[in-house]
C-alpha positions as CSV (number, residue, x, y, z in Angstrom):
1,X,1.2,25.4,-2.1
2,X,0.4,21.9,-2.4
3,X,-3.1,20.7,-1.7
4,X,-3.2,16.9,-0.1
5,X,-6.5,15.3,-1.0
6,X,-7.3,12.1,0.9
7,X,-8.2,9.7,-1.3
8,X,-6.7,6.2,-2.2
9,X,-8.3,6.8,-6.2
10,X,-7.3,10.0,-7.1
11,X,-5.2,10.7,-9.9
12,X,-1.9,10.6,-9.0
13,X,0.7,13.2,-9.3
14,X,3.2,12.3,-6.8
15,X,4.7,9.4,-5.7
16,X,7.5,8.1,-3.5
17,X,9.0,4.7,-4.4
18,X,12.4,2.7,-3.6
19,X,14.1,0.7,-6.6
20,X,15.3,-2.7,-5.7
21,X,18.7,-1.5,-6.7
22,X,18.5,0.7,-4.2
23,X,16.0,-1.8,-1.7
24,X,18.0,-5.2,-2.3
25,X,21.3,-3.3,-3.0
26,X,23.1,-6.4,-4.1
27,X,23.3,-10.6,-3.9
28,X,25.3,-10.8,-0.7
29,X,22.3,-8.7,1.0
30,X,19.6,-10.7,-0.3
31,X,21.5,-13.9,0.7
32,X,22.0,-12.5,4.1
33,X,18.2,-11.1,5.0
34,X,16.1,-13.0,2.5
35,X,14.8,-15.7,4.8
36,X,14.8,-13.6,8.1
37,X,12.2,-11.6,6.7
38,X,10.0,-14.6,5.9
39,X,10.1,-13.9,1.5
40,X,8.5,-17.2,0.2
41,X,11.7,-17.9,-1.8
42,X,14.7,-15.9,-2.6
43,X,14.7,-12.9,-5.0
44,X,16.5,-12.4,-8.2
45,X,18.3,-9.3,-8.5
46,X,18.4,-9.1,-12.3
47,X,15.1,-10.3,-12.8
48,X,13.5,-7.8,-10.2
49,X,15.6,-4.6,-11.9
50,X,13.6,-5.6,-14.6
51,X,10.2,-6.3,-13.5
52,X,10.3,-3.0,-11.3
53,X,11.7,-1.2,-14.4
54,X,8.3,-2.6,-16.5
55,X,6.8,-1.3,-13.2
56,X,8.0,2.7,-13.5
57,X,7.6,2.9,-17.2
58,X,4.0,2.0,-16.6
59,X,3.6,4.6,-13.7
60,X,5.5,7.1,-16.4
61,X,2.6,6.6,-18.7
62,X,0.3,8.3,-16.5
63,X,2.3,11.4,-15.9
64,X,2.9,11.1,-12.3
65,X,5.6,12.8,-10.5
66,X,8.3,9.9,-9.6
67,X,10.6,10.5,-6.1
68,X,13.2,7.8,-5.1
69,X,14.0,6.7,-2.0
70,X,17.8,6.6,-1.5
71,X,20.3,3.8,-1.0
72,X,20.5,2.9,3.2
73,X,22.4,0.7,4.8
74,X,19.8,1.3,7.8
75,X,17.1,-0.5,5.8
76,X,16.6,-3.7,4.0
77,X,14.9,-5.3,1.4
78,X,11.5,-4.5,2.6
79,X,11.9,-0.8,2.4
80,X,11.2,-1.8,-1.7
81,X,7.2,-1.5,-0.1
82,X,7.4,2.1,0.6
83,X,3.8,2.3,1.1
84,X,4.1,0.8,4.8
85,X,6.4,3.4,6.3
86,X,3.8,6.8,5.8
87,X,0.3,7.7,5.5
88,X,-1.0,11.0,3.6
89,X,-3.6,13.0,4.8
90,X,-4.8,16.4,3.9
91,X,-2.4,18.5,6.3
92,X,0.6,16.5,4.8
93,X,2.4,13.1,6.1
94,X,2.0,11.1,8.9
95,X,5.0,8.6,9.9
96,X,4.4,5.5,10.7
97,X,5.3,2.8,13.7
98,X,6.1,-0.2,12.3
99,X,4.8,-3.6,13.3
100,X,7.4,-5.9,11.9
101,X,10.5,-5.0,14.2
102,X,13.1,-5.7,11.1
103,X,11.3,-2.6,9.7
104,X,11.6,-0.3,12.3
105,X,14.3,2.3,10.4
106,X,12.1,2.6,7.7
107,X,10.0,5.3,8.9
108,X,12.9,7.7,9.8
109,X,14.0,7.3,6.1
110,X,11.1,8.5,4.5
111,X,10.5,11.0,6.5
112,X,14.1,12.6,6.2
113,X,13.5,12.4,2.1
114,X,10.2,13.9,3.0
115,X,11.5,17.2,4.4
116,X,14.4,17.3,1.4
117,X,10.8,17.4,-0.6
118,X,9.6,20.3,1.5
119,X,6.8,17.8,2.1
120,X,5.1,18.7,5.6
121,X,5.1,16.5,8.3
122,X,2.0,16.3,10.5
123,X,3.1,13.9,12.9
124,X,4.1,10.4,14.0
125,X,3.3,7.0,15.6
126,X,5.5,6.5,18.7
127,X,6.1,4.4,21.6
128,X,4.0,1.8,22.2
129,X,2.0,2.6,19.1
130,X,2.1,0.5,15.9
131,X,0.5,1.6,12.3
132,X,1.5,0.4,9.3
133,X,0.4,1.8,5.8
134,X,-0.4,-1.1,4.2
135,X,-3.1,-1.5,7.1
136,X,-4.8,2.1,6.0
137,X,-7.5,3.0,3.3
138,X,-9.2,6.0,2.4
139,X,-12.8,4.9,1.5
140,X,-13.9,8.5,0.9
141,X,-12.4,11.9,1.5
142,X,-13.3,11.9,5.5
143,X,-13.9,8.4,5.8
144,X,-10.2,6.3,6.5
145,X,-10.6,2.4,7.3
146,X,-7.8,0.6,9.2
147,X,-7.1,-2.4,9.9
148,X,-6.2,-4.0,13.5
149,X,-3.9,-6.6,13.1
150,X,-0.4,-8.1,13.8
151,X,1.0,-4.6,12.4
152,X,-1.0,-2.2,13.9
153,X,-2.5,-2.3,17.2
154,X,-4.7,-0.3,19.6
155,X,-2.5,1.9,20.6
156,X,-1.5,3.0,17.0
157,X,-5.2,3.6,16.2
158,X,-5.5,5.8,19.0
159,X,-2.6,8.1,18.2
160,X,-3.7,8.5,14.4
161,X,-7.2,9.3,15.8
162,X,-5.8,12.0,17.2
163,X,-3.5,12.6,14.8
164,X,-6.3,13.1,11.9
165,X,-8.8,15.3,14.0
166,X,-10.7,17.0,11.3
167,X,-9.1,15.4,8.8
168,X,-12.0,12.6,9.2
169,X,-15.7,12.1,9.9
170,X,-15.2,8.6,11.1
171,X,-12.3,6.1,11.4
172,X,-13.6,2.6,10.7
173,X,-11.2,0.0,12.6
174,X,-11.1,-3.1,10.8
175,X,-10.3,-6.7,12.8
176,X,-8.5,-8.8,10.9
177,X,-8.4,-12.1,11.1
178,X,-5.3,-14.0,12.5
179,X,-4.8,-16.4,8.8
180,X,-1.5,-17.4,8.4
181,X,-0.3,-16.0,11.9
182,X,2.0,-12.9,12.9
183,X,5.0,-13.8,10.5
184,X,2.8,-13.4,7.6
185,X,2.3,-10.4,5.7
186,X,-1.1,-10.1,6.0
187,X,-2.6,-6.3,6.2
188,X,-6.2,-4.6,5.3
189,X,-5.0,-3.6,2.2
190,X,-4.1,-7.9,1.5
191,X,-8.1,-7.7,1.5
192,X,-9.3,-4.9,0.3
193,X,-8.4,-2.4,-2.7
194,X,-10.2,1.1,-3.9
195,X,-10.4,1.1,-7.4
196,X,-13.2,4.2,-8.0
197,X,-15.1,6.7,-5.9
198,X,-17.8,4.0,-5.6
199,X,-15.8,0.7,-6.5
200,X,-13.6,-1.4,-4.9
201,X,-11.4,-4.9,-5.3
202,X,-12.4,-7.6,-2.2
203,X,-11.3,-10.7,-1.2
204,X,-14.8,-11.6,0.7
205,X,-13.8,-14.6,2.8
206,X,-11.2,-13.0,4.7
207,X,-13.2,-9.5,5.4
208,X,-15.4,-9.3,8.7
209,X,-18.9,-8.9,8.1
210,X,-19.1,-5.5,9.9
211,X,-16.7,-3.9,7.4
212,X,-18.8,-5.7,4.2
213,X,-22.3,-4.0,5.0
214,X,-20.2,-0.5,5.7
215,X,-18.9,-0.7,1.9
216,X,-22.4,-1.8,0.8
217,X,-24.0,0.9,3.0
218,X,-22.0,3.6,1.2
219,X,-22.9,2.3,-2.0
220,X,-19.6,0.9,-3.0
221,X,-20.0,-1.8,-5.7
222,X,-17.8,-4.9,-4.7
223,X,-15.4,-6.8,-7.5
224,X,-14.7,-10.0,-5.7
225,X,-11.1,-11.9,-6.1
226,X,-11.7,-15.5,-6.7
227,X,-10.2,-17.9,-3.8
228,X,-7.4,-19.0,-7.1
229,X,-6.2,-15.8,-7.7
230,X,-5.9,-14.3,-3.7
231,X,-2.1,-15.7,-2.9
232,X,-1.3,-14.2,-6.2
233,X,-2.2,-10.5,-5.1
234,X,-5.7,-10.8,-7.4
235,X,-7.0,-8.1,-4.9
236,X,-3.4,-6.3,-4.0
237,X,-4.3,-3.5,-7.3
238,X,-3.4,0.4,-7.6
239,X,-5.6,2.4,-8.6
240,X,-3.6,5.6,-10.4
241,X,-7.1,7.4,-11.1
242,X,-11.0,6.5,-10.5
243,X,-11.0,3.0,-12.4
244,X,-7.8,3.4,-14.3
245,X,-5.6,0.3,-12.5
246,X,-2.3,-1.7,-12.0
247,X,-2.4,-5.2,-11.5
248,X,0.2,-7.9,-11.5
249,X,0.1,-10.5,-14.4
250,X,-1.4,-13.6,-13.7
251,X,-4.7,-12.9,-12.4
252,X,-7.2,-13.1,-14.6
253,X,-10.5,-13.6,-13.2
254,X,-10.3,-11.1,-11.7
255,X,-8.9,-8.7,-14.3
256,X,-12.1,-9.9,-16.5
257,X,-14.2,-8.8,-13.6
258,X,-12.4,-5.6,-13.3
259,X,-13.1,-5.1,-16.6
260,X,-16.4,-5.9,-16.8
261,X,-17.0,-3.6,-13.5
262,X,-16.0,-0.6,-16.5
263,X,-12.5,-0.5,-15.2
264,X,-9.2,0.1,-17.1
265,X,-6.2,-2.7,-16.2
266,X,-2.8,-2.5,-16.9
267,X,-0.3,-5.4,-16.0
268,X,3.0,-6.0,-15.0
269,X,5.7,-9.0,-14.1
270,X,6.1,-9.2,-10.4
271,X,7.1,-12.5,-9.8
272,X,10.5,-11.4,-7.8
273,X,9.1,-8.0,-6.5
274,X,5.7,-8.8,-5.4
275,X,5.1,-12.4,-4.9
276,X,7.9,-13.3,-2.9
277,X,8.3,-10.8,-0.8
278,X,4.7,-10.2,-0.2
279,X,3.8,-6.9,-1.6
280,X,2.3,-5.8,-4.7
281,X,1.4,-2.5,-6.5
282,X,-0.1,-0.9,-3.7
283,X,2.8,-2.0,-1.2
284,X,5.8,-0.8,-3.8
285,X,4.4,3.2,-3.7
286,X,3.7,5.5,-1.2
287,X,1.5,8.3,-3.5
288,X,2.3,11.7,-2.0
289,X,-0.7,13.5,-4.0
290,X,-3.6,12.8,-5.0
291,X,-6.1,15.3,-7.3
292,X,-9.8,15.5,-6.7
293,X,-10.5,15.2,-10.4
294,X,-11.8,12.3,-11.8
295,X,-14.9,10.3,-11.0
């Protein structure tokens, strides 16, 4: 039986992803939805094969357990960030209510390929509720910050509250700041990325000051994103085990400070899959399981 550790640094063994082959499908489709869904300019289909290719031979290196979403014609190019659709917790998958309306198939998607896994499913936003994935963070094993934004309101937390039960200690709800307004693709995890057991990524400016003294109060050690390097995703970083990360090319400050922090960075290309549409490696993978190992 499959144990589901909470975590957001664990050491990954299985994730879910969606290729762009399979997320942009072809020219025609990117023509036809690229601007509806507010990408800062229009994506290559050649050039993003090939970045996100880059992108799975790196994940390969780390031995994790790779499931891809299929081909459908009810999603779009968005579904590419399969993080947003699901959240895992210990008593399996939780599905997701989506804030951005043009994303609202998503969820049923993942959660069909989720019971061809024989993954369990231990429930589900609905109605009025919105939650988004990108909006959720496991700072410890009991401990799950979200954030309430233009994704995921009130009535979302309330239902994943409940949802979770023991799962958690304490849920830490996170106000976000309004920034470039609800069109953007702003979420918690825009601000804020776990990279060890006691480390984490930040982008300072933009996190309330409640939220800062909780990380310090818990003895996290913040890496802070310089102000050049935050539209380019500096602080948008996977972490595949306790300081062993992804990171998208470019950002270099913040890779040094990574680095000097005692952390492990790998790169990628992300220029067509990341920065114009918004997401970067956390947004592209939704990691099934997690393993307590690791420090």
């Amino acid at each position: 039986m499959t144990t589901f550790y909470q975590s957001d640094v664990g050491p990954i063994k299985s994730i879910v992803l969606k290729h762009p082959k399979d997320a942009f499908v072809s020219d025609e489709a990117i023509d036809h939805q690229w601007q509806g869904l507010n990408y800062q300019n229009r994506p290559d289909l050649a050039r993003a094969v090939d970045e996100y290719e880059r992108f799975v031979t790196l994940l390969n290196s780390f031995n994790v357990d790779l499931h891809f979403l299929p081909g459908d014609e009810s999603v779009g190019l968005d579904s590419m960030y399969a993080r947003d659709a699901s959240i895992a917790c210990s008593k399996g998958m939780i599905i997701c209510n989506m804030g951005k309306a043009e994303r609202s198939a998503e969820p049923a998607a993942q959660e069909a390929v989720f019971h061809s896994m024989g993954i369990p499913i231990h429930g589900a936003i609905t109605g009025d509720g919105r939650v988004e994935g990108g909006d959720v963070a496991w700072i410890d094993e009991k401990t799950l910050a979200i954030g309430r934004g233009y994704r995921t309101n009130d009535e979302g937390i309330r239902q994943l509250r409940e949802l979770l039960g023991d799962c958690i200690d304490e849920l830490v709800v996170v106000p976000l700041p309004h920034w470039h307004g609800p069109n953007d693709v702003f979420h918690l995890m825009s601000i804020l990325s776990p990279i060890g057991h006691n480390l984490a990524l930040v982008y300072s400016p933009l996190i309330p000051v409640p939220f800062c003294e909780t990380l310090l109060s818990r003895g996290i050690q913040l890496v802070e994103v310089p102000e050049s390097e935050f539209e380019t995703m500096g602080c948008n970083v996977l972490a595949v085990a306790p300081r062993i990360c992804i990171m998208l090319t470019g950002n270099t400050k913040t890779r040094i400070r990574l680095e000097e922090a005692g952390v492990e960075v790998y790169e990628f290309d992300g220029q067509e899959i990341c920065i114009k549409g918004g997401g970067g490696p956390t947004c592209l993978t939704r990691p099934i399981v997690r393993s307590q190992n690791g420090s």
